[in-house]
C-alpha positions in Angstrom: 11.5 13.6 34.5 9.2 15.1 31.9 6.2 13.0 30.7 8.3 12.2 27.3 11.5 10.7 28.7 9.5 8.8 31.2 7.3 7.1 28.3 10.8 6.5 26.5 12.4 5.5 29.4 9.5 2.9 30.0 9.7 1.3 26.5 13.0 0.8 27.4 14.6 1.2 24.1 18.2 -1.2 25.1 15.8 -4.2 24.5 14.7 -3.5 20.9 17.8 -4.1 19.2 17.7 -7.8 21.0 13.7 -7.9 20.0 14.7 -7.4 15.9 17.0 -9.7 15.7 14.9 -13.0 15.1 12.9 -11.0 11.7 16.6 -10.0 10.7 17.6 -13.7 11.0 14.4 -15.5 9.6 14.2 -12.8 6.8 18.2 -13.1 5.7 17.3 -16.9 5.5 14.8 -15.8 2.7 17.8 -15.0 0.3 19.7 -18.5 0.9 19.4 -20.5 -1.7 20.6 -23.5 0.1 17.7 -24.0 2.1 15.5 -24.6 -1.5 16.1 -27.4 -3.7 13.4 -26.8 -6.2 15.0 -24.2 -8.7 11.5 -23.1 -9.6 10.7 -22.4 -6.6 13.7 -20.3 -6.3 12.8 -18.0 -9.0 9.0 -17.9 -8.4 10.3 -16.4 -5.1 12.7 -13.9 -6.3 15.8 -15.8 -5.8 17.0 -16.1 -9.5 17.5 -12.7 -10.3 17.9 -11.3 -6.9 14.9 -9.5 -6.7 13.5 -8.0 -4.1 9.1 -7.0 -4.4 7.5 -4.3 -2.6 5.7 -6.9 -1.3 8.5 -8.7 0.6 10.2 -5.1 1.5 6.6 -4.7 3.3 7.1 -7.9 4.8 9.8 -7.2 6.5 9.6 -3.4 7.7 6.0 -5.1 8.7 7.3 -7.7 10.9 10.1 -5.1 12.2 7.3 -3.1 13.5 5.0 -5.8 14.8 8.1 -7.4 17.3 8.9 -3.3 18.1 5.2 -3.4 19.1 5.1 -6.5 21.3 8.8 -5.8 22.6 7.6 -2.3 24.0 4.2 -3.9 25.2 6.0 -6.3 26.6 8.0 -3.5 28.6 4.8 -1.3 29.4 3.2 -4.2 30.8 6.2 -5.2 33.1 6.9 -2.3 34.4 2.9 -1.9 35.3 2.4 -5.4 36.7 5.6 -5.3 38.8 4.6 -1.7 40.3 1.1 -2.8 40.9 2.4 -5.7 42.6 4.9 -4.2 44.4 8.0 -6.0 43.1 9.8 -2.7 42.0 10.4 -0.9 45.3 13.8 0.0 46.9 15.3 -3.6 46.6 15.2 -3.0 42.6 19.1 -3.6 41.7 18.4 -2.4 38.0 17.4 1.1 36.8 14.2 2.5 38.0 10.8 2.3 36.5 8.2 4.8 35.2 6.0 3.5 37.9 7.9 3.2 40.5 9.2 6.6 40.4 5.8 7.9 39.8 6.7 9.3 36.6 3.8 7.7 35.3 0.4 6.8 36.8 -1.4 3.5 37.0 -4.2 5.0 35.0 -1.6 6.4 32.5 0.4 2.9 32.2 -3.1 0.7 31.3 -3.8 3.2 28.5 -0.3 3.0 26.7 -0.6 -0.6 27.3 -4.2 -1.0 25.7 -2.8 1.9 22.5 0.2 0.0 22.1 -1.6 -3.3 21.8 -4.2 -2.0 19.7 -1.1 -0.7 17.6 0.7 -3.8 17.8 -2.4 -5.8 16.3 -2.5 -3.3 13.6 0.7 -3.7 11.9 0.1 -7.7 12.4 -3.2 -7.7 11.0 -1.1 -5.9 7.8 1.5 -7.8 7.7 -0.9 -11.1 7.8 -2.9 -9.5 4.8 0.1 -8.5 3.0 1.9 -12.0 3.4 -1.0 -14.1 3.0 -3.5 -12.2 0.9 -7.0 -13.7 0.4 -5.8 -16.9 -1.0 -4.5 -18.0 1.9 -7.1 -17.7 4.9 -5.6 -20.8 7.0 -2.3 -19.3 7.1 -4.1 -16.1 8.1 -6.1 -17.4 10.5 -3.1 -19.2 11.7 -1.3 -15.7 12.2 -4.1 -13.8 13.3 -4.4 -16.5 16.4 -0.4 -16.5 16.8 -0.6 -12.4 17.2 -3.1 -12.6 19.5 -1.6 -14.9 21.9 1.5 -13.1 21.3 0.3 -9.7 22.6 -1.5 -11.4 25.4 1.8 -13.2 26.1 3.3 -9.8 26.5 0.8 -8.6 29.0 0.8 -11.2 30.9 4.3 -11.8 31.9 3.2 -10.1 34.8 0.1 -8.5 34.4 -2.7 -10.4 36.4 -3.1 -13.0 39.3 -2.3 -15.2 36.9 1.1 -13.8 35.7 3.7 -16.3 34.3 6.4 -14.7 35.3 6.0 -15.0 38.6 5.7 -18.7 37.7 9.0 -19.5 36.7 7.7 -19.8 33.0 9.2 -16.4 31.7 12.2 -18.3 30.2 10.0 -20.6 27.9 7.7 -17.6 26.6 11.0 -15.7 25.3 12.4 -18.7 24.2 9.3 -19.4 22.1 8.0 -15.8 20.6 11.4 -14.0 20.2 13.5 -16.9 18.8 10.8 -20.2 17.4 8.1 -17.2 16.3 10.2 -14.9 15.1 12.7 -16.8 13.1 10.5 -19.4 11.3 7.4 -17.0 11.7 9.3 -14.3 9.3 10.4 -17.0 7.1 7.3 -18.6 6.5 6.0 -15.2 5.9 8.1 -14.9 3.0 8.1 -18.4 1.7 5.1 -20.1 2.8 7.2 -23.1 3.4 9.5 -24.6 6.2 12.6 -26.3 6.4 14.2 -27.9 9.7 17.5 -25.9 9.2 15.7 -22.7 9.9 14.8 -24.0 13.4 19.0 -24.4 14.3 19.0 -20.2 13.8 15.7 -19.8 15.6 16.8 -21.6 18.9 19.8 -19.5 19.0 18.8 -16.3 18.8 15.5 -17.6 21.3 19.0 -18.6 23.7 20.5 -15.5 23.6 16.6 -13.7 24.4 16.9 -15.9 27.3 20.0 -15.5 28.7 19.3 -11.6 28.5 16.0 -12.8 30.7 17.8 -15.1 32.5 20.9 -12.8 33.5 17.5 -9.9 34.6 16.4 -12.1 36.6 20.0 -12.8 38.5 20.4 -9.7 39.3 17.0 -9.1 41.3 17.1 -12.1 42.7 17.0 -10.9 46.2 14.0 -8.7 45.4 12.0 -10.9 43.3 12.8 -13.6 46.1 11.6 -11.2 49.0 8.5 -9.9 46.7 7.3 -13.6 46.0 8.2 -13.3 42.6 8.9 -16.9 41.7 11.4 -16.5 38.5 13.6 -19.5 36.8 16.4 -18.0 39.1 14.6 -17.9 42.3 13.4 -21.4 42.1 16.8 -22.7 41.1 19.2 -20.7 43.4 22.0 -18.6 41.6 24.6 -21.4 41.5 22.0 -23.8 39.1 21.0 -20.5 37.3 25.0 -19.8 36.5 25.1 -23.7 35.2 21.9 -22.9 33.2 23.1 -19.7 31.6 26.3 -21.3 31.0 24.2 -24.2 29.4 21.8 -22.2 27.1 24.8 -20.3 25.7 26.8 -23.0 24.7 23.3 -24.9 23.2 23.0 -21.1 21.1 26.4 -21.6 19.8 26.7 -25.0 19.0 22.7 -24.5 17.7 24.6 -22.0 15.0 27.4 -24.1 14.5 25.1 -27.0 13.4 23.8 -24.9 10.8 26.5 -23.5 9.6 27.8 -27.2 9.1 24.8 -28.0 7.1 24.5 -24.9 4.7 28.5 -23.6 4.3 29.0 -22.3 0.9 31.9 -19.7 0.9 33.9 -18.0 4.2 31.1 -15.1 4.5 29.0 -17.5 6.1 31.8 -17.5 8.8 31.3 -14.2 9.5 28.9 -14.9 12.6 31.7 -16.3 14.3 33.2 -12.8 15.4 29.8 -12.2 17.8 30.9 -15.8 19.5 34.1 -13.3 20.6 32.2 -11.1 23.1 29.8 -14.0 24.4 32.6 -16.1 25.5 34.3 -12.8 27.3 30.6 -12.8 28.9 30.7 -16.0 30.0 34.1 -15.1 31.6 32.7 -12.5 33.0 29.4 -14.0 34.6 32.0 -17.1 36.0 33.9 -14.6 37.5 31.3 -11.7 39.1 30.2 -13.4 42.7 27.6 -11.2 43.2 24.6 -11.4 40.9 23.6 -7.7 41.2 26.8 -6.8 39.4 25.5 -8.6 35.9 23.0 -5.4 34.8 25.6 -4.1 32.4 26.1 -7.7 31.0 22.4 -7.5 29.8 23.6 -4.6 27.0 26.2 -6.7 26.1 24.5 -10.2 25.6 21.5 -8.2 23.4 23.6 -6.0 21.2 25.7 -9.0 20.8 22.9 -11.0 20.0 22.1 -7.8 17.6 25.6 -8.4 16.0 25.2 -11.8 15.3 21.8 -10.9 13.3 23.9 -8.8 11.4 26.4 -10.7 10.6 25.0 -13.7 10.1 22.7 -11.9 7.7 25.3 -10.7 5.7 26.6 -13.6 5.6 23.7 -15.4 3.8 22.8 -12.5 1.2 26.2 -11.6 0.3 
């Protein structure tokens, strides 16, 4: 493996699609109208006529790029932790890593770590001055201090004595920066404002991040186990972990059902419902596969999934 496919193979691009899909969500919410009652609001925004600013294109492609950042940090940073710590070795179910396979070297692995994040802190630092401007320094400050711990989250999933992800805490951290930060982040990017029905989206797609985390860490449940790597899954045993996967995906789907209740307008905001089609064949599927190291090509599926219902659900709100 050349030096180029191991670096691409190590940002492990399956994940990014899955990573998006909160600024997709949280930025389509910026075009629904239902979620404002203020009409002048509305059109000091850019909803009355439909326009779209550079500004808020910048926003966006902005955000894209910052979560792209974190997402492959976040992979960099796992796949060095784990080899330094010795949790990827010839137990690993899933496919192997840069490290592991020596592809890549220790040395090698810190410095795209420390580029990326440098990177990573860039585009946020733009996408803070773009969004915010200089009239609003405790919103930037705000997001300057939310991008920090987020790239610091990233690294230290299991980077460090310390790691949370040997903790059992991995679940919690996805939960909160892919689906709460992402979702309501991008939309108060765009708005400077909140509203409670953007938080019914947000826990979804932070569901769906992690049951993709949750069905990872079933499959290397033996390894992680024997490596004394103390995930969600190890601590609950893989018959609780089933009933909790079970339970976050029906909470991410009822979550999107609640809003839909709240904000239905016209059947295009239905069309979300086609992704519930392939999660519920998953949730066959995961009720059905005995062994957990059979799941790793249910982890595709649940994040382009996840991906789909973005998509859709975006569509759904602009058209």
């Amino acid at each position: 493996m050349n030096k180029v496919k191991a670096w691409v193979s190590a940002a492990r691009l399956r994940t990014l699609p899955l990573s998006i899909s909160g600024i997709i969500v949280g930025s389509s919410m910026f075009n629904n109208v239902l979620l404002f009652s203020d009409s002048s609001l509305r059109n000091d925004i850019g909803f009355g006529g439909k326009r779209f600013l550079f500004s808020e294109t910048a926003i966006f492609w902005l955000a894209i790029a910052t979560t792209l950042g974190l997402q492959i940090l976040s992979n960099f940073a796992n796949d060095y932790g784990d080899g330094v710590k010795g949790t990827d070795n010839e137990d690993r179910v899933g496919p192997t890593r840069a490290l592991q396979s020596g592809a890549i070297s220790k040395k090698e692995m810190l410095t795209g770590i420390i580029i990326t994040a440098i990177i990573t802190l860039f585009f946020a630092i733009t996408l803070i001055f773009i969004s915010f401007g200089k009239e609003n320094f405790y919103y930037s400050l705000f997001f300057f201090v939310l991008g920090l711990t987020a790239i610091i989250a990233a690294m230290k999933y299991t980077m460090g004595n310390s790691a949370y992800g040997y903790k059992g805490l991995g679940d919690i951290f996805v939960f909160i920066f892919f689906g709460l930060v992402s979702v309501v982040g991008c939309y108060f990017l765009f708005t400077k404002d909140l509203n409670v029905l953007v938080f019914l989206p947000a826990i979804t797609i932070g569901l769906l991040s992690t049951a993709v985390l949750n069905l990872n860490n079933m499959r290397d449940h033996e390894g992680d186990r024997k490596a004394g790597k103390n995930t969600l899954v190890v601590k609950l045993g893989i018959a609780n972990a089933r009933k909790y996967h079970f339970s976050i995906l029906s909470i991410a789907m009822l979550s999107m059902l609640t809003f839909l209740y709240f904000t239905y307008e016209n059947t295009m905001n239905l069309l979300f419902l086609i992704a519930f089609i392939p999660l519920l064949i998953h949730i066959i599927k995961v009720y059905k596969t005995e062994k957990p190291q059979l799941l790793d090509p249910e982890l595709k599926k649940v994040a382009l999934t996840t991906f789909l219902l973005s998509i859709l659900f975006s569509l759904g709100q602009i058209l």
